[in-house]
C-alpha positions in Angstrom: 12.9 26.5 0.5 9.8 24.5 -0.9 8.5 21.4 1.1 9.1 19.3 -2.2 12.9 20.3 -1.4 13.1 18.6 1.5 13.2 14.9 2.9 14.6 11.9 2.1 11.8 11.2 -0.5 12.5 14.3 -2.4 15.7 12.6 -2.7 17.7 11.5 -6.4 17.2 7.9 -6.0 20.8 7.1 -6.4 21.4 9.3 -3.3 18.7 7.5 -1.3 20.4 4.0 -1.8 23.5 5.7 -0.8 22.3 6.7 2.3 20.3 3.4 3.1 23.0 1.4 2.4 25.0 3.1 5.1 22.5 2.8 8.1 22.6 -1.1 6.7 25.8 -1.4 7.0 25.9 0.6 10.5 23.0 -2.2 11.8 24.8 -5.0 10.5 27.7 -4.1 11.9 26.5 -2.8 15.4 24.2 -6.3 15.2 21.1 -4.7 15.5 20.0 -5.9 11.8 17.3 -8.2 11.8 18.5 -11.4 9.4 16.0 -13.8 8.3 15.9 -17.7 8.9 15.7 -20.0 6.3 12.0 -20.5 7.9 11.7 -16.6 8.3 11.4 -16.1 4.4 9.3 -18.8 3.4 6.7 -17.7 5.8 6.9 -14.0 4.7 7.1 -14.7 0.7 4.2 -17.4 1.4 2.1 -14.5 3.5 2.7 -12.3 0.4 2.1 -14.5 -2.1 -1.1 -15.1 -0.8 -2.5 -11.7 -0.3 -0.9 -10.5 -3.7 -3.4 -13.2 -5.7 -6.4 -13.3 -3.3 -9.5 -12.6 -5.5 -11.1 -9.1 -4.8 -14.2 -11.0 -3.5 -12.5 -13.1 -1.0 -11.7 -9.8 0.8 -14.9 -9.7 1.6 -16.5 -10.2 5.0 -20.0 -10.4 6.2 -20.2 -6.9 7.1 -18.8 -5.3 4.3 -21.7 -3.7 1.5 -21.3 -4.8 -1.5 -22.0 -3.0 -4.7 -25.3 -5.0 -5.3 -27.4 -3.9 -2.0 -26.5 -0.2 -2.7 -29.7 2.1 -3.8 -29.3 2.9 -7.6 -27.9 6.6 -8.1 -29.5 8.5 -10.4 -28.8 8.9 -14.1 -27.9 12.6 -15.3 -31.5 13.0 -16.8 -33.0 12.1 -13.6 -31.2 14.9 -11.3 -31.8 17.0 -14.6 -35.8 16.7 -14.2 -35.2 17.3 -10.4 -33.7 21.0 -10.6 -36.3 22.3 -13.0 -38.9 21.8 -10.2 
């Protein structure tokens, strides 16, 4: 049996849902399911929301490097001139 036959990933999607669905079921029923507040789900969607539209530069800290203080590499005709020494 090949590793890509196994798992819950390698899975039919229908069959997966399936199978969540029951262990949902199973928590909500044995009332160890986590159910969110009213307050719960704003935060989360607002947290989300705001991560999912940050600009890429805003990521940015202090003591990342950014593309601008990073040596120039060197063009293919450069590293060309370099081997034939």
């Amino acid at each position: 049996m090949a590793i890509e036959d196994r798992g819950f990933a390698s899975m039919d999607r229908n069959k997966q849902r399936e199978i969540a669905s029951k262990g949902g079921r199973a928590a909500h029923k044995k009332g160890a399911a986590h159910e969110w507040t009213r307050e719960e789900a704003q935060a989360a969607g607002r947290k989300g929301g705001l991560a999912r539209h940050r600009r890429p530069d805003d990521r940015l800290t202090s003591d990342d490097t950014s593309a601008s203080t990073l040596p120039p590499v060197a063009s293919t005709s450069e590293s060309s001139s370099i081997d034939e020494r």
